[in-house]
Structure formats: structure tokens, C-alpha cells
N, C-alpha and C positions, 0 to 999 in steps of 0.2 A: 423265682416262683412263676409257672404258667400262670397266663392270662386264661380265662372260658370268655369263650366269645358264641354267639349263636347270630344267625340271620334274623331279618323281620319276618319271615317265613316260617318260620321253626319255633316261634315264640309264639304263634297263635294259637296252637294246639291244632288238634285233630279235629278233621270236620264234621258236622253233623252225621248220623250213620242214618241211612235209607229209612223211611218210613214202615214199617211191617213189626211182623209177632218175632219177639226176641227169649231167650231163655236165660233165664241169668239167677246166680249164687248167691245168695247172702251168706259176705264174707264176717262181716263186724257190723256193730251200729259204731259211731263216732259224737255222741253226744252234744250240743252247746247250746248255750241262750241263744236265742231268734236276737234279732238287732235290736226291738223293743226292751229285753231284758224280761218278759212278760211269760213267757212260756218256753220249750225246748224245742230245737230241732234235735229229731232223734238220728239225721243223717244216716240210711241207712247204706252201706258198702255195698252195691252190686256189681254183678260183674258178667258180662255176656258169656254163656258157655257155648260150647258143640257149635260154634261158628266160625265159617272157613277164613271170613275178611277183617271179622268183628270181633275176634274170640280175645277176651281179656279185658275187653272196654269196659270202661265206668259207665254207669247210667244215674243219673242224679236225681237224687230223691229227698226232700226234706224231712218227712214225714212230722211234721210238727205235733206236740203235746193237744193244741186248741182246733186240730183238726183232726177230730178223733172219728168222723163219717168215713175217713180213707182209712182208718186202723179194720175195719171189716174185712175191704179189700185187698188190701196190702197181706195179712196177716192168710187170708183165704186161699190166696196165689200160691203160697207154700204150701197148701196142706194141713194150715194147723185152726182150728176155729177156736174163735173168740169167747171167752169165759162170760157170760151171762151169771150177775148176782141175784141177791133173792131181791131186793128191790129194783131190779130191771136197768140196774144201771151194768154197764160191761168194763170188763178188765182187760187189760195185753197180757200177752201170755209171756210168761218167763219172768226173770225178777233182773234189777238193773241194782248193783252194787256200788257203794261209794258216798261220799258226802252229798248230803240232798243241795248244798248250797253250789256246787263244782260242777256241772252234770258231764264236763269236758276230764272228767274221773271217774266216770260213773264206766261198768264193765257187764255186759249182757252174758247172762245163764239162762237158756232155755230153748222150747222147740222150735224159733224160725234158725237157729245159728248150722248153719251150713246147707239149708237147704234150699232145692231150686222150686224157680217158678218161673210163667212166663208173664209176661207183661204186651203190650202193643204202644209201639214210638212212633210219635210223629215230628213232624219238625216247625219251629214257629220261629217267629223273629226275635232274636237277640235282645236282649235289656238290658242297661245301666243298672246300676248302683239303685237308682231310684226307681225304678222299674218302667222305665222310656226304653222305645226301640232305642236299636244303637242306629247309626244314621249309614252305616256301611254296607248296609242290607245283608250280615251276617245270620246266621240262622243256629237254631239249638233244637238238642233234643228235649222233650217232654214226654211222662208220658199218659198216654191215651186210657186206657185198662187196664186191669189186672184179671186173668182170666184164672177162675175157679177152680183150684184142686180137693174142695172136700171134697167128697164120694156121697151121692145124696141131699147135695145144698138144697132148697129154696129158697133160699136168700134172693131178693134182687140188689143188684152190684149195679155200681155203678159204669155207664158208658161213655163218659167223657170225664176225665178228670182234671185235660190241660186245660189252661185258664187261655181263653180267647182274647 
């Protein structure tokens, strides 16, 4: 049987991509509990499009259930706006299939599922597990904004959303 073997080189992944406005697809959401067990990350699939060096790249996103201020943003950057109820509380748009107790089962139908937006990355320093710099002065992408595709917003959005 082959052995797979890789360098320490190859095992780090890919490195941070340049700070600026990127475009990218929402391929899937990827659903799971946060590490508290308290809420969901909705992990959403992005993926850099119409990019000469970058095209295909993941951009990482948690988009968690408990931080529902970015569901505006996030949701906005596609094009699709946010369901406002009659008692002024807001909805996500689409419905999520599956056992309510699984969310790592759970399967997205609705209007963000294949659509583009752009976003703006910047790059911050690396964290552990517990959320410490990592000490090798490795760097990550976050991202910075999500710029506006409804037609006619006033909404104010938000302009910083990496955590400092």
C-alpha cells in the first residue's frame, strides 16, 4: 500500500489573500453547534469568483444564529433583503430542513443559494483554539464589509465587522 506523505510546507495551507473587495458565491451553508453547544454556526460556503490568483478560494464565515446584526449584512451583499415581521422582529430568508436538534443535517432552500456578492478582506493575526494570537506571526483572512446589493437600500450596514 502507498504511503501519502506531504512537507511542513504544504500542510499549512494557503496564505492569507491580499487585503481588497473580493466577489464570491454562495455555494452551501454547512450548518453546526458553536463550541458552547448554545447556538449555530450557519457556516456559510464562499467561494472567490472572476479572480485571476484567488479564483475558487474559501473565505470564512461563521455567520452564527446569536449574531443576528450580521444576518442584515450578509444577506444584503446577495441581493436578497431581510423579511421584517409584524412585531418588528426579522426573519432569514429561505427555510433550513432537517432535525432541529442536528443542525450538521440541516439543508438550505432559498434566495441566497448560488448567489454572488461582494464582500471586502482584510488580514489580522492568526488565533488558537482559544482565541490567542498564534505566536508565529501567521496572519488570516476576516472579513471587513459586505457591500450592498439591494437596489434602493437605506439601510445603514455595517463598516467594520473583523473583530480587532
Amino acid at each position: 500500500m502507498p504511503r501519502l506523505t506531504a512537507t511542513a510546507e504544504e500542510i499549512k495551507g494557503q496564505p492569507a489573500m491580499p487585503e481588497g473587495l473580493y466577489t464570491v458565491r454562495l455555494a452551501e451553508f454547512k450548518p453546526k453547534l458553536s463550541n458552547k453547544k448554545d447556538s449555530v454556526n450557519l457556516n456559510p460556503q464562499l467561494k472567490v469568483t472572476n479572480h485571476a490568483e484567488h479564483n475558487d478560494r474559501n473565505v470564512f464565515e461563521y455567520l452564527n444564529t446569536k449574531a443576528k446584526w450580521v444576518w442584515k449584512d450578509f444577506c444584503h451583499a446577495f441581493g436578497v433583503p431581510i423579511t421584517e415581521l409584524p412585531n418588528g422582529d426579522i426573519e432569514f430568508p429561505g427555510d433550513f430542513d432537517g432535525p432541529e436538534d442536528d443542525p450538521t443535517k440541516w439543508s438550505y432552500r432559498g434566495p441566497l443559494q448560488g448567489q454572488q456578492a461582494q464582500l471586502y478582506l482584510i488580514q489580522q493575526p492568526a488565533t488558537d483554539k482559544n482565541g490567542n494570537p498564534k505566536t508565529d506571526g501567521s496572519v488570516r483572512n476576516a472579513i471587513k464589509y459586505y457591500v450592498c446589493r439591494v437596489p434602493g437600500c437605506q439601510e445603514k450596514h455595517s463598516d467594520n465587522l473583523a473583530k480587532s
